[in-house]
C-alpha positions as CSV (number, residue, x, y, z in Angstrom):
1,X,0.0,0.0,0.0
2,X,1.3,3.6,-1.5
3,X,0.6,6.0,1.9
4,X,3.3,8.4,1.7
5,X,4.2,10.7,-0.6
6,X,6.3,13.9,-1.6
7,X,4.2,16.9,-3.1
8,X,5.9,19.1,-5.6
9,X,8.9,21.4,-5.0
10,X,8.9,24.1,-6.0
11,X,5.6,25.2,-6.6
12,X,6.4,26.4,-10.1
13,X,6.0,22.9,-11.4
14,X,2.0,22.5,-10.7
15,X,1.8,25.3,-13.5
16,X,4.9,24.0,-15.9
17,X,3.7,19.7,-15.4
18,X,0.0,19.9,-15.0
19,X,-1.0,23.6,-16.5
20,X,-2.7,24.6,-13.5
21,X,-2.6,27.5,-11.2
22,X,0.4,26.9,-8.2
23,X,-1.2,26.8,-4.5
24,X,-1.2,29.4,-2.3
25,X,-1.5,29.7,1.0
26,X,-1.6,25.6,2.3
27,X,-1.2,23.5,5.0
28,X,0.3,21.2,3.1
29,X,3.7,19.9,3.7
30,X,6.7,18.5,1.4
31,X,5.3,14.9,2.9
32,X,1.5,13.8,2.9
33,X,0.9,10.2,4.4
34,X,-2.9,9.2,5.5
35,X,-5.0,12.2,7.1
36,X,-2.9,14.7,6.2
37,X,-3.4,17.8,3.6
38,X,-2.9,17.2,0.1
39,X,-3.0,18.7,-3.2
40,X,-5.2,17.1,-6.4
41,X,-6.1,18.3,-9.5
42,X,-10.0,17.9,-10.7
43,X,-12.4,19.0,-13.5
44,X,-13.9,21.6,-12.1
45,X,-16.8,21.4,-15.1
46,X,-17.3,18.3,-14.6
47,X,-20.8,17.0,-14.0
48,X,-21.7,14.9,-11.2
49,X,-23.8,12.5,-12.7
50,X,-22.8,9.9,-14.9
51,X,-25.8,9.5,-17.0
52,X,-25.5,13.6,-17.9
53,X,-22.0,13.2,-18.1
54,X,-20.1,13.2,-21.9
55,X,-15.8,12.4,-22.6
56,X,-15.7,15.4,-24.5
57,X,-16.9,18.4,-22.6
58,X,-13.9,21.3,-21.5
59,X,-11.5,20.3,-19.0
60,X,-11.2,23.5,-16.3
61,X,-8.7,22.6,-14.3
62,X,-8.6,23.2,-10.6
63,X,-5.9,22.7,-8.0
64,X,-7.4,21.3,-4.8
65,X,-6.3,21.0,-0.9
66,X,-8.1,17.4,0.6
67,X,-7.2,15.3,3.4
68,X,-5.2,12.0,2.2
69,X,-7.4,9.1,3.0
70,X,-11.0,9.0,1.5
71,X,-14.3,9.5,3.3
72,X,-17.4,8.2,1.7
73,X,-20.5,10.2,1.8
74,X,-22.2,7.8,3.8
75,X,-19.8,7.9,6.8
76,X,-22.3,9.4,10.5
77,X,-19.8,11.5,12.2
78,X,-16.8,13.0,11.9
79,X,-15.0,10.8,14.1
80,X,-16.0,7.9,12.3
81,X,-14.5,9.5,9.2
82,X,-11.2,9.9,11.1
83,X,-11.3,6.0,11.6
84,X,-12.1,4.9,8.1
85,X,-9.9,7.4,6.0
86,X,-6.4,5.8,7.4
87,X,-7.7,3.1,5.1
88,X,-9.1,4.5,2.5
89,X,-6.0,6.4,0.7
90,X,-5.7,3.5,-2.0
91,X,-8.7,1.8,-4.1
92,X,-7.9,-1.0,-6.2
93,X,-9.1,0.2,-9.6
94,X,-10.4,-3.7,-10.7
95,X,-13.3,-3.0,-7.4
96,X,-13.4,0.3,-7.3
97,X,-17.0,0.3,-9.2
98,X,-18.3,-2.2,-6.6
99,X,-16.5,-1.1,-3.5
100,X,-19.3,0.6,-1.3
101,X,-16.2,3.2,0.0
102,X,-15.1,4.1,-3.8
103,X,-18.1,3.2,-6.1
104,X,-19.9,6.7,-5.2
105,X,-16.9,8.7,-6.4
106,X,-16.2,6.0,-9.2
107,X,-19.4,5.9,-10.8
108,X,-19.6,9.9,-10.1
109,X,-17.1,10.4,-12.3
110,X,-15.6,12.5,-9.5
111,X,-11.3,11.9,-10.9
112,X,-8.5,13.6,-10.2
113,X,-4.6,13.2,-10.4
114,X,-2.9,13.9,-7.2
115,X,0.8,15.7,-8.5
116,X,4.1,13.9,-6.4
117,X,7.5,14.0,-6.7
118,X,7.9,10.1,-5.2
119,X,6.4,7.6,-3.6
120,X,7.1,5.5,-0.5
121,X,7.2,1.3,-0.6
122,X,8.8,-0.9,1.9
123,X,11.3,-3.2,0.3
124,X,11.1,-6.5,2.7
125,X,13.9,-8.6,0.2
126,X,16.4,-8.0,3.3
127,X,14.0,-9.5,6.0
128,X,13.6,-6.3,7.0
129,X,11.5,-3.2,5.6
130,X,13.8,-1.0,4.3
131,X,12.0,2.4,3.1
132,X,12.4,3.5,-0.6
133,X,11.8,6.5,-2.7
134,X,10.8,5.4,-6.3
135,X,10.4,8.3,-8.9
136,X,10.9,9.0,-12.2
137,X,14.2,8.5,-13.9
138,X,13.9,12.1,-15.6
139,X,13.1,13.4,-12.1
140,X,10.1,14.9,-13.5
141,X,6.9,15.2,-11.5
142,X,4.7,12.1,-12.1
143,X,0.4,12.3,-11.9
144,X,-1.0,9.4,-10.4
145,X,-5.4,8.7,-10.8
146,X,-7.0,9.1,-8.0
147,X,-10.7,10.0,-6.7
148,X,-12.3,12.9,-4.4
149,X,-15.2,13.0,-2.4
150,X,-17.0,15.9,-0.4
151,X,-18.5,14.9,2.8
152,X,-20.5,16.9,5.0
153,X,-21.9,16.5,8.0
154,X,-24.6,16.7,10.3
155,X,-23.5,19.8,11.9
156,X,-22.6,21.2,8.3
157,X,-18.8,20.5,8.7
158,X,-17.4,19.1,5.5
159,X,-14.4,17.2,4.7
160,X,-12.8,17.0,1.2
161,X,-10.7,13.8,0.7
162,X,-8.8,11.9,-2.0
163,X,-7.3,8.2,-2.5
164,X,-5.0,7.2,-4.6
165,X,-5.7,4.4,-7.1
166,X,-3.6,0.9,-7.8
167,X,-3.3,-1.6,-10.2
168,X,-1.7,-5.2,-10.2
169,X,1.8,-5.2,-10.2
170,X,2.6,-8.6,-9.6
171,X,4.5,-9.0,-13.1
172,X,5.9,-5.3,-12.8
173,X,9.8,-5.3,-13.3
174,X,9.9,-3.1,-10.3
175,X,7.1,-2.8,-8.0
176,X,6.8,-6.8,-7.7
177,X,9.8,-6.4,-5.2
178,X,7.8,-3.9,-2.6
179,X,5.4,-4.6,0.2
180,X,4.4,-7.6,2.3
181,X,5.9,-10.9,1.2
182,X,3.2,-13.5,0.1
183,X,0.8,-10.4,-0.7
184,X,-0.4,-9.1,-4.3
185,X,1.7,-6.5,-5.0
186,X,0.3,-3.0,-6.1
187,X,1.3,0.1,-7.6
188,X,-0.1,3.4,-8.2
189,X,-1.9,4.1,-11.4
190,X,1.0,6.5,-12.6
191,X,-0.9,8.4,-15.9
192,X,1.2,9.4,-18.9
193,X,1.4,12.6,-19.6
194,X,-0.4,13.5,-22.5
195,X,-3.5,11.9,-20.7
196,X,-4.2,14.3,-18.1
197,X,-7.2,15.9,-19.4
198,X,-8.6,12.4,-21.0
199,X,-8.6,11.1,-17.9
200,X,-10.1,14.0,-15.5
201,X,-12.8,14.3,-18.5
202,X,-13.5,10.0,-18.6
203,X,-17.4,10.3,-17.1
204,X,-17.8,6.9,-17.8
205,X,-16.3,4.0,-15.6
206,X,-15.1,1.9,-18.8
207,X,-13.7,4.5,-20.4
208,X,-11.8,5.5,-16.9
209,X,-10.7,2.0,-17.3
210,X,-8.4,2.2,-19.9
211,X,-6.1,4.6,-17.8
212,X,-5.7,1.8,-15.6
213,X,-2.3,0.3,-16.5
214,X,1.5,-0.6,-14.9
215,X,3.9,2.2,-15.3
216,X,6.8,1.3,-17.7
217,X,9.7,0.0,-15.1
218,X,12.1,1.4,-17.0
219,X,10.6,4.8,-16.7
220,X,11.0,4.7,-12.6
221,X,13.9,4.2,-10.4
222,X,14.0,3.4,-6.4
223,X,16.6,4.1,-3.9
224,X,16.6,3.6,-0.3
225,X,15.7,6.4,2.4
226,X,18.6,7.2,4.0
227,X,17.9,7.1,7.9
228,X,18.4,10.5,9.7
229,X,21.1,10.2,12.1
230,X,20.2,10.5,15.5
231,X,21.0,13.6,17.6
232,X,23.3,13.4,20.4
């Protein structure tokens, strides 16, 4: 499971990568791991519905501070929320459409790519889990699918939220050698470039689909996190 992350330094590259206005005043750190701020990028013309919905209306996009770690609509409280969001930052995209946590915002249409630097895995080949930073080889920001959900509450307090969304990656070059040993491993659905607006604009849930692939391997590269060294 992806839940960690670097956002983007400096803020020059939301506009430059993703053609979108850079943040301004956040809470949002250089790190985001479950409950915590982030930034995502959604179609702000987007409709809600999917049967109203088309693939080829404008793409406005808008830059967006959510909390890491989605909350479905029909969570009670707040504090509730706060339970279920720790687990909610990834949704594997082969459920996601039948998943009662991610099928509202699926079948909603309601995408978004959430702009990193890198990623976190555990590499366990050691016996151990040694923390890694996998980016791109070009060192150029990467856009990974994800989906956002308002929820508001009884007392009218709202919470905007994200997750991050995975594919199989048990074949994957790279990404077959992260996470729990004996588990199906998983990586984040890393977009290509040139589909940013096809896939904030994909309404419909087969057409979303076809974003849903493995990352070229050669395209990323991984390197253990160097541990701090403690203070005397």
């Amino acid at each position: 499971m992806s839940s960690q992350y670097e956002c983007l330094r400096p803020d020059t590259l939301y506009r430059d990568a993703f053609d979108v206005d850079p943040p301004g005043a956040t809470a949002v750190g250089r790190d985001v791991w479950p409950r915590r701020p982030g930034l995502f990028i959604r179609n702000r013309s987007a409709l809600p519905a999917v049967e109203e919905a088309t693939d080829t209306g404008p793409v406005e996009r808008e830059l967006v501070e959510g909390q890491f770690g989605l909350v479905p609509p029909w969570v009670k409280s707040a504090s509730d929320a706060k339970l279920r969001s720790t687990k909610l930052v990834n949704a594997r995209s082969e459920t996601a459409s039948t998943s009662n946590n991610f099928r509202g915002a699926w079948l909603g249409g309601q995408r978004c790519i959430v702009p990193m630097s890198a990623f976190r895995e555990d590499d366990f080949r050691s016996g151990k889990a040694v923390p890694t930073r996998i980016a791109r080889v070009d060192g150029k920001p990467m856009g990974v699918a994800g989906l956002w959900e308002r929820w508001v509450g009884a007392d009218g307090e709202v919470i905007v939220s994200f997750c991050l969304l995975t594919v199989n990656a048990n074949s994957h070059a790279l990404m077959h050698r992260y996470q729990q040993p004996g588990s199906e491993k998983r990586m984040l659905a890393i977009l290509n470039e040139g589909s940013y607006g096809a896939w904030l604009n994909a309404a419909h849930p087969e057409k979303a689909r076809e974003f849903m692939r493995a990352y070229p391997a050669q395209a990323l590269t991984a390197n253990p996190i160097e541990k701090k060294p403690s203070q005397a």
